[in-house]
N, CA, C and O atoms as a CHARMM CRD file, in Angstrom:
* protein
*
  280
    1    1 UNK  N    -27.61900  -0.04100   2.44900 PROA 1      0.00000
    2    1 UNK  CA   -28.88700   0.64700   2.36200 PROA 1      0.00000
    3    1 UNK  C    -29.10700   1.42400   3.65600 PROA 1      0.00000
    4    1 UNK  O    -29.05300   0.70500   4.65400 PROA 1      0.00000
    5    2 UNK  N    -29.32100   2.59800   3.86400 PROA 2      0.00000
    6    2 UNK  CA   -29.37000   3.66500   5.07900 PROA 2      0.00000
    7    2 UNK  C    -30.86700   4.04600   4.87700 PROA 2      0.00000
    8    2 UNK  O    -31.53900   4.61300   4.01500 PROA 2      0.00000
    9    3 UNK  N    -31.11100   3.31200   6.38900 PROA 3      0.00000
   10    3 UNK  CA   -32.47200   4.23400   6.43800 PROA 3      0.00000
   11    3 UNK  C    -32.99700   5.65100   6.49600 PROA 3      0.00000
   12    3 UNK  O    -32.18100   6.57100   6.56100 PROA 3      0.00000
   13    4 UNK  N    -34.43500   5.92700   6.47700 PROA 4      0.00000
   14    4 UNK  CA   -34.70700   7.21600   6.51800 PROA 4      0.00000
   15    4 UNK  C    -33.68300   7.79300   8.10100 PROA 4      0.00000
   16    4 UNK  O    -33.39000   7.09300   9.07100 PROA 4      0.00000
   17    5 UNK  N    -33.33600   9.29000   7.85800 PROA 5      0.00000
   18    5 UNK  CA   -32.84600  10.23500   9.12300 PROA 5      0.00000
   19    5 UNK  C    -31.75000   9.62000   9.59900 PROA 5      0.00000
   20    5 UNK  O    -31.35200  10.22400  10.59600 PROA 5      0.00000
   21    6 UNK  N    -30.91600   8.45300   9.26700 PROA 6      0.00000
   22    6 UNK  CA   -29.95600   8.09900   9.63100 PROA 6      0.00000
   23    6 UNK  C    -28.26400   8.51200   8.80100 PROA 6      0.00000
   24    6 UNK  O    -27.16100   7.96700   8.79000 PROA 6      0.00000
   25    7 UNK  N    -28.78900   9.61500   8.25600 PROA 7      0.00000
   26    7 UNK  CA   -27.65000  10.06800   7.21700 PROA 7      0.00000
   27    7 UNK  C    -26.17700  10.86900   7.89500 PROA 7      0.00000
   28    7 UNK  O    -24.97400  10.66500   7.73200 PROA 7      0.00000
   29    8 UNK  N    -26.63500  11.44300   8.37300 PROA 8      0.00000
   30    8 UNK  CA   -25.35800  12.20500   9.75000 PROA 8      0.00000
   31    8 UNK  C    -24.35300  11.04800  10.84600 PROA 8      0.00000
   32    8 UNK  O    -23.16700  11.00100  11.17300 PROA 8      0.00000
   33    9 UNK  N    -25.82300  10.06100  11.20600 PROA 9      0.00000
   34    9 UNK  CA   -24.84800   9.07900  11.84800 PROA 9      0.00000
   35    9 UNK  C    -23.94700   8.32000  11.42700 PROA 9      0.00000
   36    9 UNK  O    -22.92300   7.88400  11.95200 PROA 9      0.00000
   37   10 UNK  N    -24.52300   8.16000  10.17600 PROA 10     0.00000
   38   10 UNK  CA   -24.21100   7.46800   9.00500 PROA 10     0.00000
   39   10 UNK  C    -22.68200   7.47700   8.84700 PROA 10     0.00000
   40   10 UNK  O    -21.76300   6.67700   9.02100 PROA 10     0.00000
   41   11 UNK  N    -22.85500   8.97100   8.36400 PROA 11     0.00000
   42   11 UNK  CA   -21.41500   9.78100   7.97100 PROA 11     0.00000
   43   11 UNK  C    -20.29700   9.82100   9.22600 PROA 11     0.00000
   44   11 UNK  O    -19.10700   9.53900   9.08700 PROA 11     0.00000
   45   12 UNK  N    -20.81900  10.15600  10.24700 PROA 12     0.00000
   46   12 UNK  CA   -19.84900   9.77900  11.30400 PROA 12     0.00000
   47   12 UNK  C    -19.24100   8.82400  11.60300 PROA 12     0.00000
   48   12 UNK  O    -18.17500   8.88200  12.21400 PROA 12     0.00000
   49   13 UNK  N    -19.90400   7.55400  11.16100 PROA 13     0.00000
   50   13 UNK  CA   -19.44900   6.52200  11.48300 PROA 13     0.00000
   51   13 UNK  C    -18.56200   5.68600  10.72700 PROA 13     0.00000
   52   13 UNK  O    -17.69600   4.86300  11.02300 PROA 13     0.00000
   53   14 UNK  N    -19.14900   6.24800   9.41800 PROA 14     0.00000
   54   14 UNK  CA   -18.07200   6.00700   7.73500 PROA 14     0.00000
   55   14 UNK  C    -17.05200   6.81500   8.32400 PROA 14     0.00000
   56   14 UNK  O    -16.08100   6.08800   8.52900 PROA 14     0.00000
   57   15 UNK  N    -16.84700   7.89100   8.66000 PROA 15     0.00000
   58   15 UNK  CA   -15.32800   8.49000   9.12000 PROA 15     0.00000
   59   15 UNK  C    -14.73100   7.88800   9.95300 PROA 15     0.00000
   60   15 UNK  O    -13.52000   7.68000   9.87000 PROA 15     0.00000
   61   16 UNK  N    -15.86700   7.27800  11.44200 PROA 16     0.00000
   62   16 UNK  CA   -14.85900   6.53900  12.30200 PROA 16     0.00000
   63   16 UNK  C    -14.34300   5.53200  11.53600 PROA 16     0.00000
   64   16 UNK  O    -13.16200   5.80900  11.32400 PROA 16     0.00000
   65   17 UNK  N    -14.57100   4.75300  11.14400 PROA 17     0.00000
   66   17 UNK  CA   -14.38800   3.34300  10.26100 PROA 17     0.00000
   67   17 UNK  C    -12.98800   3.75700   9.67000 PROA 17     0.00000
   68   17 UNK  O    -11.97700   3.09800   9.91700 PROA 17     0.00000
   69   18 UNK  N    -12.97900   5.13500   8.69800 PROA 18     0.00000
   70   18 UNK  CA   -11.69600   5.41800   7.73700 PROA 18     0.00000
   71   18 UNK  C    -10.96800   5.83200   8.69900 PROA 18     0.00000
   72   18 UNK  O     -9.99700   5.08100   8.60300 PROA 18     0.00000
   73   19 UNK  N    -10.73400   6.63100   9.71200 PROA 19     0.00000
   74   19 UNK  CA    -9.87200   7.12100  10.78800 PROA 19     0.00000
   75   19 UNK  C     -9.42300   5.78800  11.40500 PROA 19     0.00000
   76   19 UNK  O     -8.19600   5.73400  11.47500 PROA 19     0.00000
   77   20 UNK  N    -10.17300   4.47900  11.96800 PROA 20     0.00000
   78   20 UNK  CA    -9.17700   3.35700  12.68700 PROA 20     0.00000
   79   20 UNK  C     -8.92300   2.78700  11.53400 PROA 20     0.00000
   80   20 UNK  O     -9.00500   1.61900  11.91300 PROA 20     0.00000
   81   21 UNK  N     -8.61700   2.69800  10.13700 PROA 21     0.00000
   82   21 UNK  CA    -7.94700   2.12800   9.56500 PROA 21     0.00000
   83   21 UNK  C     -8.65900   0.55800   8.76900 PROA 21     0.00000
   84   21 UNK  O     -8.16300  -0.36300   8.11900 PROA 21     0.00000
   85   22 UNK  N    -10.19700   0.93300   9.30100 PROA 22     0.00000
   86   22 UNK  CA   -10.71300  -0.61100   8.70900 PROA 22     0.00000
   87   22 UNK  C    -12.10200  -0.11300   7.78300 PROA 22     0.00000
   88   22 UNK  O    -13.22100  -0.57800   8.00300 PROA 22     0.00000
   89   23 UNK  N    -11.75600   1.13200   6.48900 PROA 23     0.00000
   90   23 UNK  CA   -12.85300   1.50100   5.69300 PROA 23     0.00000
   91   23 UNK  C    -13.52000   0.62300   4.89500 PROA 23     0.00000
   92   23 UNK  O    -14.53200   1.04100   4.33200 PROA 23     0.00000
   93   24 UNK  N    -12.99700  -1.08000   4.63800 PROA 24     0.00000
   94   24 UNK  CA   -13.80400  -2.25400   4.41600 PROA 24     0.00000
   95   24 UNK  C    -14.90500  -2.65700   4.96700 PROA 24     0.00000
   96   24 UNK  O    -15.60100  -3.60700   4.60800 PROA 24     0.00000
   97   25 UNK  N    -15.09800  -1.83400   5.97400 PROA 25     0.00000
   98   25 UNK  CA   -16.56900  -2.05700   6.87000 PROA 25     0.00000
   99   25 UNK  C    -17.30300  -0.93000   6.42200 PROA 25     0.00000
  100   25 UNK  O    -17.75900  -0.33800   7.40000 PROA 25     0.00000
  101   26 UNK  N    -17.70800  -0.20900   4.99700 PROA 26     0.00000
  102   26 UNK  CA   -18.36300   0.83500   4.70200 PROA 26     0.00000
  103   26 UNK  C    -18.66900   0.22000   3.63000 PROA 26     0.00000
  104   26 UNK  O    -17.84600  -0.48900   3.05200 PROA 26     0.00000
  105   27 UNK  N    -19.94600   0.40100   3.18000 PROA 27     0.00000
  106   27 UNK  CA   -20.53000  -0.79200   2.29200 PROA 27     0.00000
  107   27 UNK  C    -20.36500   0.17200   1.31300 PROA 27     0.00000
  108   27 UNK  O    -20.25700   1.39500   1.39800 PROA 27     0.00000
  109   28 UNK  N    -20.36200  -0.59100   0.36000 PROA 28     0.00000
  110   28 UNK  CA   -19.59200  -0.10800  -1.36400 PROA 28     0.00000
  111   28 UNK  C    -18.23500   0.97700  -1.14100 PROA 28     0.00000
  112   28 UNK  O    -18.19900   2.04700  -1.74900 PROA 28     0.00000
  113   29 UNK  N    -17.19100   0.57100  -0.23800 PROA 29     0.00000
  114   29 UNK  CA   -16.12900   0.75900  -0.15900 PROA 29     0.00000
  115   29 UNK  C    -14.95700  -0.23600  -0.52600 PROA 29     0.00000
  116   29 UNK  O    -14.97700  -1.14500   0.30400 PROA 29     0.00000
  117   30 UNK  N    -13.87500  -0.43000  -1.50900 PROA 30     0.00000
  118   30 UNK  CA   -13.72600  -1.74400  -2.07300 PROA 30     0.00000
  119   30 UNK  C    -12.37200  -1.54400  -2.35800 PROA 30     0.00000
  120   30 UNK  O    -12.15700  -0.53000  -3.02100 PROA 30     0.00000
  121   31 UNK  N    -11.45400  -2.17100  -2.07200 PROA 31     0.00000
  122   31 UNK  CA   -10.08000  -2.41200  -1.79300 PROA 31     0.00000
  123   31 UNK  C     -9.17100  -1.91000  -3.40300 PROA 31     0.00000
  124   31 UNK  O     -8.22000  -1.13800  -3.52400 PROA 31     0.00000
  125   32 UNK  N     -9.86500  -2.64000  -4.38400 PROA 32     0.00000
  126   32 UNK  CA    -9.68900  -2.27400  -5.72900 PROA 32     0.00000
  127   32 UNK  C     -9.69300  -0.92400  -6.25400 PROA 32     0.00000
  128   32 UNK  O     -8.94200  -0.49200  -7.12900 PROA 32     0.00000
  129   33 UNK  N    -10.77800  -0.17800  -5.52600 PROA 33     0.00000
  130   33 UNK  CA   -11.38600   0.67500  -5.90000 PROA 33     0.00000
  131   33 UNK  C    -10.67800   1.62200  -4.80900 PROA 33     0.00000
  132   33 UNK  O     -9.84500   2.34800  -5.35100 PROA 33     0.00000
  133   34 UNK  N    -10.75200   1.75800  -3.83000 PROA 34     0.00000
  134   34 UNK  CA   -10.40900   2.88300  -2.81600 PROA 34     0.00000
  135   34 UNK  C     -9.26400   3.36200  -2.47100 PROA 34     0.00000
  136   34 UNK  O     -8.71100   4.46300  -2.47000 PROA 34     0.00000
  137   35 UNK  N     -8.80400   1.31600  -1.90900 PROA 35     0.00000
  138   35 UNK  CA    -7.38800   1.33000  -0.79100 PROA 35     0.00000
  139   35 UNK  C     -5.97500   1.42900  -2.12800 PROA 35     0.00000
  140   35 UNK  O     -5.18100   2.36900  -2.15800 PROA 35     0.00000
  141   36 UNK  N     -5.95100   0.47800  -2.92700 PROA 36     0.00000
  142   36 UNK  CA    -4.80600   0.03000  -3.89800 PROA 36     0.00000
  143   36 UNK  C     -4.60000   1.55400  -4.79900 PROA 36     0.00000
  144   36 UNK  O     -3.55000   1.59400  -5.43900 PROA 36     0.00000
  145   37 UNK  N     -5.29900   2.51600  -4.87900 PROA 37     0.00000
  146   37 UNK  CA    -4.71000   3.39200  -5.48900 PROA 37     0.00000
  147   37 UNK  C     -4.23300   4.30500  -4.49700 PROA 37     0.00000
  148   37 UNK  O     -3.31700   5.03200  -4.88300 PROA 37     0.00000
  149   38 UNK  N     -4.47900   4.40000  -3.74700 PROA 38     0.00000
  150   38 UNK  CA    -3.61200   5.36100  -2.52300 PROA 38     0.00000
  151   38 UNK  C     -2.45300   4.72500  -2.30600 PROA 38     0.00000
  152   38 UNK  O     -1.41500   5.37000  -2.15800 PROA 38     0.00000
  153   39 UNK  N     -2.48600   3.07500  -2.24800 PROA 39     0.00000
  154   39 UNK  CA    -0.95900   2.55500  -2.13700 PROA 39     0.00000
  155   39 UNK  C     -0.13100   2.27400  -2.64100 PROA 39     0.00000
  156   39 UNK  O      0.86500   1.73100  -2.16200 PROA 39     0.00000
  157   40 UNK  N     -0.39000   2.67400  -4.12200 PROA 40     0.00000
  158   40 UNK  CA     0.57100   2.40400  -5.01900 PROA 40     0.00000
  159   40 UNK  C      1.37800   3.38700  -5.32700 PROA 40     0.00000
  160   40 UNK  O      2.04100   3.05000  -6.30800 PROA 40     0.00000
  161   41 UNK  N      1.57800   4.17500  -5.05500 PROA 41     0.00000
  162   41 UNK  CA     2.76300   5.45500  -4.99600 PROA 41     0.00000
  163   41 UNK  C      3.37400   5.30900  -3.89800 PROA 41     0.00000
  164   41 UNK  O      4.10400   6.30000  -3.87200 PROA 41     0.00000
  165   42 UNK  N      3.58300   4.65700  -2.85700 PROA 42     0.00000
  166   42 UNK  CA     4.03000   4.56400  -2.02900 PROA 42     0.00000
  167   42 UNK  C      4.91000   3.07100  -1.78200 PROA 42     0.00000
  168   42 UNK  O      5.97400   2.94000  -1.17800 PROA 42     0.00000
  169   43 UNK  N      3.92500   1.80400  -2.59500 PROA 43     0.00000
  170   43 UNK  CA     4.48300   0.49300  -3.11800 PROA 43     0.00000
  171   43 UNK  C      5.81900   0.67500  -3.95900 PROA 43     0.00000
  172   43 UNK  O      6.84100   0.00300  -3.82300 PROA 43     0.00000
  173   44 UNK  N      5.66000   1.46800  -4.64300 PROA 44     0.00000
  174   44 UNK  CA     5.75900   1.98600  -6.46200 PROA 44     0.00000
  175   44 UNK  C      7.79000   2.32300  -5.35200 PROA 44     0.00000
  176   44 UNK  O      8.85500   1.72700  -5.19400 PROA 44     0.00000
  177   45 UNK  N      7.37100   3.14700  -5.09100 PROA 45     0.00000
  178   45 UNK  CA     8.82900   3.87200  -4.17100 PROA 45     0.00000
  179   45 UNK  C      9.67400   2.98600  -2.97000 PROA 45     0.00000
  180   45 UNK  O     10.81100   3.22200  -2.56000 PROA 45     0.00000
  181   46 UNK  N      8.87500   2.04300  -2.60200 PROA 46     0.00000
  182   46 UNK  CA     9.67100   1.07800  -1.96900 PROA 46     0.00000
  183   46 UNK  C     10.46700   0.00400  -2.71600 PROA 46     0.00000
  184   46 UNK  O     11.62000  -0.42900  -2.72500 PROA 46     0.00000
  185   47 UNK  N      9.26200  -0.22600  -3.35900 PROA 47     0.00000
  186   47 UNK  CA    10.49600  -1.38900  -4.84600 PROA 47     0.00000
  187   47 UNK  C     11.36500  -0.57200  -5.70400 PROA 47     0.00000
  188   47 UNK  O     12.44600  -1.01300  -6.09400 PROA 47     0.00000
  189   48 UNK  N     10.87300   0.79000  -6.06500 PROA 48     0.00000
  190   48 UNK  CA    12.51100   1.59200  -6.61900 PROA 48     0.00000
  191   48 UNK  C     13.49600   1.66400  -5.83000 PROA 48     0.00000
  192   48 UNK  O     14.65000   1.48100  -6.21700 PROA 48     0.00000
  193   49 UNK  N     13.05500   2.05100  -4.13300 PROA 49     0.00000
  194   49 UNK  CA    14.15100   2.34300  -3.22000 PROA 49     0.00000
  195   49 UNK  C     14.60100   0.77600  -3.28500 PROA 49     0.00000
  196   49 UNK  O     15.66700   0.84600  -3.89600 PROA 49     0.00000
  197   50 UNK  N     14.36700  -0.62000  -2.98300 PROA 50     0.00000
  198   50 UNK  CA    14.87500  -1.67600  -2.76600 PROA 50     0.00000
  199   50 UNK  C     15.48000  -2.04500  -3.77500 PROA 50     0.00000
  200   50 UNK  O     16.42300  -2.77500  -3.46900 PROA 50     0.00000
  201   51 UNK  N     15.32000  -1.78900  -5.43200 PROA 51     0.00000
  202   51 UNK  CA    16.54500  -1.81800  -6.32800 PROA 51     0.00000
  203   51 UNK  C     17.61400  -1.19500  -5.94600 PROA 51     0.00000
  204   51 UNK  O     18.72400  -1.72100  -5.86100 PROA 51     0.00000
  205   52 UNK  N     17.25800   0.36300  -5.60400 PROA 52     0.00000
  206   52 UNK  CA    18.49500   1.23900  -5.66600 PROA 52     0.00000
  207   52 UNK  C     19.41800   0.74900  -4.76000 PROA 52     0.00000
  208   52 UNK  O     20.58100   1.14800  -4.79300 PROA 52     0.00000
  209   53 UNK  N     18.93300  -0.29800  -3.72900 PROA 53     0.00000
  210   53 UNK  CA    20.08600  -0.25800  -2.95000 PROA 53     0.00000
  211   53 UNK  C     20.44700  -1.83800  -3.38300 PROA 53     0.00000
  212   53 UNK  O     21.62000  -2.18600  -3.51900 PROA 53     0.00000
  213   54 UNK  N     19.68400  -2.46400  -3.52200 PROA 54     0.00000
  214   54 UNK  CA    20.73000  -3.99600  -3.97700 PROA 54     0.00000
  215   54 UNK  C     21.72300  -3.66900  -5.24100 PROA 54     0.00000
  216   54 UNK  O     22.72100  -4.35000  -5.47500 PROA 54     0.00000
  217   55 UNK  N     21.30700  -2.49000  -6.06000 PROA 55     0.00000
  218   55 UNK  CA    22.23300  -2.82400  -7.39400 PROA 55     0.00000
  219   55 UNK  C     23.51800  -2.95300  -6.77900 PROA 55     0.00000
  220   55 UNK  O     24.08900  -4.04300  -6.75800 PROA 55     0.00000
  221   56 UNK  N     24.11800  -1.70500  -6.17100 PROA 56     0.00000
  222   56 UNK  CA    25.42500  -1.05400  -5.31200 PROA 56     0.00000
  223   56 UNK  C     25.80300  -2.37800  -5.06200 PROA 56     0.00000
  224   56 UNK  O     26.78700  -2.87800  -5.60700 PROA 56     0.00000
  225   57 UNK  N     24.97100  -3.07500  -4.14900 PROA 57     0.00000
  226   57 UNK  CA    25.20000  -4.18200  -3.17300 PROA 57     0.00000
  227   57 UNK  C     26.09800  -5.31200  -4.19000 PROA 57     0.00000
  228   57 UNK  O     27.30600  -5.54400  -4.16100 PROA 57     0.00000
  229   58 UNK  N     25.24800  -5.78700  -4.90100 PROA 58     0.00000
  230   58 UNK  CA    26.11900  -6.36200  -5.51600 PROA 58     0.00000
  231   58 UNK  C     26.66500  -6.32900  -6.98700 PROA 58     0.00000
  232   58 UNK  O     26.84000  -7.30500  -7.71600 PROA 58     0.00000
  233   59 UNK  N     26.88900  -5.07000  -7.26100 PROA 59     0.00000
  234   59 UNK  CA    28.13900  -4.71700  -7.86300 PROA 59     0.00000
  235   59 UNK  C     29.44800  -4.33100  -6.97600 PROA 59     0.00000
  236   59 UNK  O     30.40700  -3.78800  -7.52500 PROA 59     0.00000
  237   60 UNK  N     29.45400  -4.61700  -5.65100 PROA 60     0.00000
  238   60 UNK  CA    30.43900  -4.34400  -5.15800 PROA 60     0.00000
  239   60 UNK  C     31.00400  -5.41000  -3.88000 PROA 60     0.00000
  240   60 UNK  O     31.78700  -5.15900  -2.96400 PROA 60     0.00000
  241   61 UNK  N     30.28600  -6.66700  -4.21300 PROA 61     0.00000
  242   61 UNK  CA    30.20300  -8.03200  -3.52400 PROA 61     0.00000
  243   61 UNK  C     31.74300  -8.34900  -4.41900 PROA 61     0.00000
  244   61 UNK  O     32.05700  -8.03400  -5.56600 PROA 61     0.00000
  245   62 UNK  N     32.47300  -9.06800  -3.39500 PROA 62     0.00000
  246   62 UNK  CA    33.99800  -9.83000  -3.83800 PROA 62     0.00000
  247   62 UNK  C     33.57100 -10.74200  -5.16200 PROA 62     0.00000
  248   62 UNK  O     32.50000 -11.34800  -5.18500 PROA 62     0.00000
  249   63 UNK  N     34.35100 -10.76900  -6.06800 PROA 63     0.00000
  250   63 UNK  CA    34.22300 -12.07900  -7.35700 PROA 63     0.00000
  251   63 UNK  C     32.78300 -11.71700  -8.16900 PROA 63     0.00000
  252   63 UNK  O     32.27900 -12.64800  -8.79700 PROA 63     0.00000
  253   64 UNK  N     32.22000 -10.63500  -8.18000 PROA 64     0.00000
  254   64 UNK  CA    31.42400 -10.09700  -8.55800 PROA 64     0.00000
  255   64 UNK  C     32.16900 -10.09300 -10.32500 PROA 64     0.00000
  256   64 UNK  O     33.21600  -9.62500 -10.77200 PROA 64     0.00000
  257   65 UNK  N     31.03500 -10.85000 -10.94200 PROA 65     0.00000
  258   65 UNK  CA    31.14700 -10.93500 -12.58000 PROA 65     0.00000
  259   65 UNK  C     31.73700 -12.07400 -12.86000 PROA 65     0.00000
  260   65 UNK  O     31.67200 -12.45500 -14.02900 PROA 65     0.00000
  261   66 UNK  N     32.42300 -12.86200 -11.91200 PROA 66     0.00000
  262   66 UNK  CA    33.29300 -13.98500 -12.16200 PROA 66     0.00000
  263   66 UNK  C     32.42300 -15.35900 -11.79400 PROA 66     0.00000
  264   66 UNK  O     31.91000 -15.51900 -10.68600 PROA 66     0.00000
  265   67 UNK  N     32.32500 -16.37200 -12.92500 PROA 67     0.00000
  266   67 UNK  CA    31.67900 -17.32600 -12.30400 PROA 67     0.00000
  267   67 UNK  C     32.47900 -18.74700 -11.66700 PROA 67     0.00000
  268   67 UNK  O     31.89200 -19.78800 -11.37200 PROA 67     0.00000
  269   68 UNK  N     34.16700 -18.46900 -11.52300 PROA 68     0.00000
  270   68 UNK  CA    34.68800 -19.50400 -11.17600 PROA 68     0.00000
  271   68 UNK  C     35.50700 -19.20300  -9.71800 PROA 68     0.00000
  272   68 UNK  O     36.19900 -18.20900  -9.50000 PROA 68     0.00000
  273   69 UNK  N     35.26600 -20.24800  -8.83800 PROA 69     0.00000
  274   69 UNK  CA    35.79900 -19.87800  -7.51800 PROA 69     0.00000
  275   69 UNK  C     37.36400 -19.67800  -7.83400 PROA 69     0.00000
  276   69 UNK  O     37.91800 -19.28500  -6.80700 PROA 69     0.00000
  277   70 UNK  N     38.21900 -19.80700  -8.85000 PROA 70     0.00000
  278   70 UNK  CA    39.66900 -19.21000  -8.36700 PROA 70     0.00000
  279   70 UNK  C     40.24900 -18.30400  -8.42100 PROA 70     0.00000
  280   70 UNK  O     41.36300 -18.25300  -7.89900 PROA 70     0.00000
């Protein structure tokens, strides 16, 4: 709730808040709502990139497909 004439400071300070990285301190700003969709294209591309590289990995590990040590 923002009082009367405090709307400019207001806003400045909602920016400082999003600029250091802690916009959870801006009331009706909400992790569900704000933060998780900005990070999911970016989540989304780290778990594709971390398949792409284990498949290689082990399809090309020694005894790969074989389940008996001889």
């Amino acid at each position: 709730m923002r009082h009367p004439g405090s709307g400019a400071l207001a806003d400045l300070t909602e920016r400082w808040f999003v600029r250091q990285g802690v916009p959870s301190m801006i009331e009706g700003y909400g992790f569900v709502s704000h933060v998780l969709p900005r990070m999911l294209p970016s989540l989304a591309f780290v778990a594709l990139a971390s398949l792409g590289f284990l498949v290689p990995l082990r399809a090309a590990a020694p005894g790969a497909g074989s389940c008996s040590p001889g």
